[in-house]
N, C-alpha and C positions, 0 to 999 in steps of 0.2 A: 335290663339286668344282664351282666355279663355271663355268656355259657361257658360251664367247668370244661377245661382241654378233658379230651380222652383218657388219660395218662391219670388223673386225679382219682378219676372215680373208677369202682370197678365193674360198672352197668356199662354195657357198650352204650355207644352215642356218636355221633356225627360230629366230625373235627371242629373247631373252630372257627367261623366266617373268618374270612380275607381282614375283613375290618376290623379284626379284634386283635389279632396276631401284635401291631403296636403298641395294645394295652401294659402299662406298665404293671411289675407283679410286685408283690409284699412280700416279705420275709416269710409270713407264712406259707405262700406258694414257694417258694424257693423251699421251702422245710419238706411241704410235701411232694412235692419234684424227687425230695433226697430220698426219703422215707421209701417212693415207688421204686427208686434203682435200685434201695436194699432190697427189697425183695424178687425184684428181675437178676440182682445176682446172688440172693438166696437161691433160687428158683435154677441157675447158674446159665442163664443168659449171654451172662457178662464176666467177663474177667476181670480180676483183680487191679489190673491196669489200668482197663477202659472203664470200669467203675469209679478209679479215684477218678479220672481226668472228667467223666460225665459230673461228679460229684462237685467239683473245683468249679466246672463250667456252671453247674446250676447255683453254686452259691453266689458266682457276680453277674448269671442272667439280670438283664433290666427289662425287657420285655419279654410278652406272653409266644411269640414267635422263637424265641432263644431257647426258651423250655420245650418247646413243643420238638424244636427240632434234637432235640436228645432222645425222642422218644421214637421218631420216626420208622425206623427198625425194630422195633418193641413191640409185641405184641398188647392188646387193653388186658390189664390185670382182671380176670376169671371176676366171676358174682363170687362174693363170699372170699372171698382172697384176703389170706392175713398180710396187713401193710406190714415190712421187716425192717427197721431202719438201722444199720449197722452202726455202732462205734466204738473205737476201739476200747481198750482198758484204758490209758492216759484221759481217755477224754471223760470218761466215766468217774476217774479218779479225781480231775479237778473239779467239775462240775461238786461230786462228792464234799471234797475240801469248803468248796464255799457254803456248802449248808449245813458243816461242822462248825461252824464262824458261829452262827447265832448259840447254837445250842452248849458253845465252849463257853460264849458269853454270859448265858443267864446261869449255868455252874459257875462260872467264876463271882459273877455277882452274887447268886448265895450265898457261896462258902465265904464274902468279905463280910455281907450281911447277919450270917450267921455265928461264924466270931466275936464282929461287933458288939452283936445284943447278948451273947454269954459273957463277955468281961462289962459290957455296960450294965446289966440290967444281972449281971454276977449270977448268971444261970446257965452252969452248961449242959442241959438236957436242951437246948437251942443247938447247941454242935450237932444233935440226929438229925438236924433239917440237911445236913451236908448229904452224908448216905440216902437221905431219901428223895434228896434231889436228885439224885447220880440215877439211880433205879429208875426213877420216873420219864427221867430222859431219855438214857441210854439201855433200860432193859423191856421198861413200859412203852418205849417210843411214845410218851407225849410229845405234841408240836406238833408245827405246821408238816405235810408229809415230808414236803422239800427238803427239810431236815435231816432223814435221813436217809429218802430216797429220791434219787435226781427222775427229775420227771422226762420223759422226750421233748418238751415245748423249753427246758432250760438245757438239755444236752444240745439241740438244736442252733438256740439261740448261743451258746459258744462258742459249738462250730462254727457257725458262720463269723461271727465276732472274730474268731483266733484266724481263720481263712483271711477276712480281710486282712490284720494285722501285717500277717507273710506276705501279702498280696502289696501292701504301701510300703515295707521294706525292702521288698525286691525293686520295689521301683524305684527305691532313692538308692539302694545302690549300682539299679541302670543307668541312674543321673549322674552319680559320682561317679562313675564309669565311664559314661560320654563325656561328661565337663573333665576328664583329665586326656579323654583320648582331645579333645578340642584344646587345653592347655599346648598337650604336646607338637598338634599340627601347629599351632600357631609361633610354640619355640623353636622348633623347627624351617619356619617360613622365617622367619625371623634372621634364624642361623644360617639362614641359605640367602637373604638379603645382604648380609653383612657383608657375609665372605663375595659377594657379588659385585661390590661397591668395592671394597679392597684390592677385589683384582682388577676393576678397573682404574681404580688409582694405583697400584703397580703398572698397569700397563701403560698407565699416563708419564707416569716416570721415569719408564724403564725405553719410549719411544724420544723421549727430550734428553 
């Protein structure tokens, strides 16, 4: 069984064996990697700077050595230490959005349901299932919690998600960046071939 990094838990413990350091980590370790540097720059450890950039590095760590070494300068989080894991308002707010999705859905499916059956079934005391849907959802908070409050394990799971997205954009515009600086050496070689040739056939003809 693999032993938890230091950084994980907040019981002191002996680092890592050498041999494990390779071990490749899960999203979930990445999650809790993030979660420990919220609270190391709750605690203010860290600055704001080196927080995002620890934070960026833990979410494309591939192995258990890549995490560890963010923590290196770190002291182990205290017995009893509340995990802090930062996120902003945007991330909070879409996270948000997607679990207003279902619960827009099953009000909208009532109120069509509930229409329906007052003109089909010519009873509109069927319209009060509208308002008491609306209340049940939105002031009773029935539903799953996620609904209407985003949980850490689905804040998490977008961060990392939206991280990588930046993360393969910036790359294709490194690509399209290179493949045009490589267009232009090669128009350029080109351009310096031509006129090369040229002025040796000037020179050919200007010696005859």
């Amino acid at each position: 069984m693999n032993q938890q990094p230091q950084w994980y838990c907040p019981e002191p413990q002996a680092p890592a064996a050498e041999s494990e350091h390779g071990v490749r980590v899960s999203d979930a370790e990445r999650s809790d990697a993030i979660t420990a540097l919220g609270s190391h720059f709750a605690e203010g450890r860290l600055g704001l700077v080196e927080y995002e950039e620890r934070v960026d590095a833990a979410a494309f760590a591939v192995d258990r050595r890549e995490l560890d070494d963010l923590f290196t300068d770190l002291p182990a989080l205290s017995p009893g230490a509340h995990l802090m894991p930062m996120y902003s308002a945007a991330e909070v707010a879409r996270v948000r959005k997607d679990g207003a999705r279902p619960k827009a859905a099953t009000m909208g499916l009532s109120a069509v349901a509930a229409v329906a059956g007052a003109i089909l079934f010519a009873q509109p005391v069927l319209l009060l299932v509208i308002p008491a849907v609306f209340l049940l959802l939105y002031v009773a908070k029935v539903g799953p919690e996620s609904w209407h409050m985003p949980s850490e394990r689905k804040l998490e799971q977008k961060r990392l998600k939206a991280m990588r997205m930046e993360h393969k954009m910036e790359l294709q515009q490194r690509r399209q960046v290179r493949r045009q600086q490589v267009d232009d050496l090669k128009s350029s070689a080109m351009k310096f071939a031509q006129r090369s040739i040229q002025n040796r056939i000037d020179g050919s003809s200007n010696r005859r």
